[in-house]
C-alpha atoms as an extended CHARMM CRD file, in Angstrom:
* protein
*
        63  EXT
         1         1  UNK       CA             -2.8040000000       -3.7920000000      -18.3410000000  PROA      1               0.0000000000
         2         2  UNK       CA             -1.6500000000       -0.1190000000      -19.2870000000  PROA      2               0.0000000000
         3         3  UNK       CA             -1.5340000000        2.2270000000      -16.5890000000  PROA      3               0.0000000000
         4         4  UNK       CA             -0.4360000000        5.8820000000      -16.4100000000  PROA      4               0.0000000000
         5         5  UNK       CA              2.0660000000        7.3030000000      -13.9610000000  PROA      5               0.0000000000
         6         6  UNK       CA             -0.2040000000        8.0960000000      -11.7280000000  PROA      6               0.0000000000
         7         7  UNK       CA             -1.1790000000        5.1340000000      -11.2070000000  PROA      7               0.0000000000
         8         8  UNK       CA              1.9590000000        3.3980000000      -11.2310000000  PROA      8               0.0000000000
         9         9  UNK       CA              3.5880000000        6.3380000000       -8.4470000000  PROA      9               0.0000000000
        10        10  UNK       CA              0.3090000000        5.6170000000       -5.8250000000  PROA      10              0.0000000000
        11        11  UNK       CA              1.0200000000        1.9730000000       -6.2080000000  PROA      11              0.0000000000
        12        12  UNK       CA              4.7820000000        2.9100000000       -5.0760000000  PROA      12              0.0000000000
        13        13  UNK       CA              4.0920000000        5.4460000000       -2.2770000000  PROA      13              0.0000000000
        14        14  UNK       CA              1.8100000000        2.8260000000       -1.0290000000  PROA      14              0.0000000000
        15        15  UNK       CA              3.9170000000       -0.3810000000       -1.1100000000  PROA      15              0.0000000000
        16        16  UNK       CA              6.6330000000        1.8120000000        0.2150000000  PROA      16              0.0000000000
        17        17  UNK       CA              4.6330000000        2.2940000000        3.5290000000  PROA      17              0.0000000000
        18        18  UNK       CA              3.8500000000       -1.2050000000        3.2710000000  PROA      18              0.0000000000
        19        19  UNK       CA              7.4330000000       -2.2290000000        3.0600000000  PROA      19              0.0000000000
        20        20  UNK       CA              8.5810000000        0.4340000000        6.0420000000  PROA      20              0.0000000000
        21        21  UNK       CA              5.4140000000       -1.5020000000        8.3410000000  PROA      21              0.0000000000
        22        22  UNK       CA              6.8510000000       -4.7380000000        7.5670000000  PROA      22              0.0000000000
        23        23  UNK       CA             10.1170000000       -4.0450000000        8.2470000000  PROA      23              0.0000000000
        24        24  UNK       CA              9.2190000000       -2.5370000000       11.4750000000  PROA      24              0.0000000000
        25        25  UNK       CA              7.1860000000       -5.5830000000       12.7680000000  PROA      25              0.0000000000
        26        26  UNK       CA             10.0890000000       -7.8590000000       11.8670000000  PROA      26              0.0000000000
        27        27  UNK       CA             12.8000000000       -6.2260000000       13.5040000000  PROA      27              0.0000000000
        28        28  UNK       CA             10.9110000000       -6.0000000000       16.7940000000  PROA      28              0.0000000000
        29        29  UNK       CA              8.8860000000       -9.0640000000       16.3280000000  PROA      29              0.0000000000
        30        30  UNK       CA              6.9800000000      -10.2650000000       19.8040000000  PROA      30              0.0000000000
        31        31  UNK       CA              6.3540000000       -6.5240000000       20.9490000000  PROA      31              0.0000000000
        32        32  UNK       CA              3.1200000000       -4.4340000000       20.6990000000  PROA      32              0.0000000000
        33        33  UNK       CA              4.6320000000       -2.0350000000       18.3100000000  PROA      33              0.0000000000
        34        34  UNK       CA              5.3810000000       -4.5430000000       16.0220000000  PROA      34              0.0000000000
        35        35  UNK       CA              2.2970000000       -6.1250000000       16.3720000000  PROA      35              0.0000000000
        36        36  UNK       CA              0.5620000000       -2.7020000000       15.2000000000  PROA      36              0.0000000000
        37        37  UNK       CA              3.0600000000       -2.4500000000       12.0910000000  PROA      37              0.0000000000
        38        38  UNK       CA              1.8440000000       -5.4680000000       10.8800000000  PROA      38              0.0000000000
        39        39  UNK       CA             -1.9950000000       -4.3810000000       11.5380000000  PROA      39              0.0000000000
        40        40  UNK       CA             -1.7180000000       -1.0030000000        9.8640000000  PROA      40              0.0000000000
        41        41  UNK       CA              0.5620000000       -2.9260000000        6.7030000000  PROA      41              0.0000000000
        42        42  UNK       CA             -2.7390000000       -5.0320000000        6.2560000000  PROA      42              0.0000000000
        43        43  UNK       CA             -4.8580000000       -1.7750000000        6.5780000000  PROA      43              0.0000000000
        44        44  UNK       CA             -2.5630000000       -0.0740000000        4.1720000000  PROA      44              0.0000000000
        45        45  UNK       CA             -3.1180000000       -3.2180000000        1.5140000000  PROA      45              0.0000000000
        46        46  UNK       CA             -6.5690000000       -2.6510000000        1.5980000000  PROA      46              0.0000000000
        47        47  UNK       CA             -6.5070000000        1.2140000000        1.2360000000  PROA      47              0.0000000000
        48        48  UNK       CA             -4.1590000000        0.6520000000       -1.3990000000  PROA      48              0.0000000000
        49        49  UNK       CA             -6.6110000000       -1.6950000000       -3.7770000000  PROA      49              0.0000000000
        50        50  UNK       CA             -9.4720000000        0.9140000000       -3.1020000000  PROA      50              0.0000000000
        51        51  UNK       CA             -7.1280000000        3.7540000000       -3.9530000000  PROA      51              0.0000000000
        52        52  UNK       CA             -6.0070000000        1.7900000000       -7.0530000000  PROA      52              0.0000000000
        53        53  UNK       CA             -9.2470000000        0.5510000000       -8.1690000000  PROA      53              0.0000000000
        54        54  UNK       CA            -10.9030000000        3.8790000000       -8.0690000000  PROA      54              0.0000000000
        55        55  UNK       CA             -8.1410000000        5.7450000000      -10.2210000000  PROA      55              0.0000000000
        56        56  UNK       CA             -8.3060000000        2.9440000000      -13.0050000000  PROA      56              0.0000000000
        57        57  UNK       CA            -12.3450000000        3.5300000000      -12.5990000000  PROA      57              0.0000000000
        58        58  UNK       CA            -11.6420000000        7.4320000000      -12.9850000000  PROA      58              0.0000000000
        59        59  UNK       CA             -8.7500000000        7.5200000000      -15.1400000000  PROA      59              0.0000000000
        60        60  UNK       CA             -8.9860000000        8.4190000000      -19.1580000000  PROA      60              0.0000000000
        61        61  UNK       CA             -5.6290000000        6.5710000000      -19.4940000000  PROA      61              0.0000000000
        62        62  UNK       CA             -5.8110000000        3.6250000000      -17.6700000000  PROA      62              0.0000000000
        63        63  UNK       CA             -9.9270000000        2.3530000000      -18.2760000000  PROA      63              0.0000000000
């Protein structure tokens, strides 16, 4: 699949966040704040496929 920078620097803002949430719940694994990382990583997945599957739907380059 061929994808244009865009594309490729939402994907990496996104899993970036994703990564920072994950961190955070494992470090302070057990506690409430943790526990809400790990919630709002999951969210962020979710918002990142919609993101990511409406650019390659918009996108000259990519569809």
């Amino acid at each position: 699949m061929k994808t244009c920078p865009r594309f490729t620097r939402i994907r990496a803002d996104f899993e970036r966040d994703i990564r920072y949430l994950g961190n955070h719940a494992s470090r302070h694994a057990g506690t409430v704040p943790a526990k809400v990382s790990a919630r709002t990583a999951l969210g962020t997945k979710q918002r990142m496929a919609r993101a990511l599957t409406r650019h390659y739907e918009r996108c000259v380059e990519c569809g």
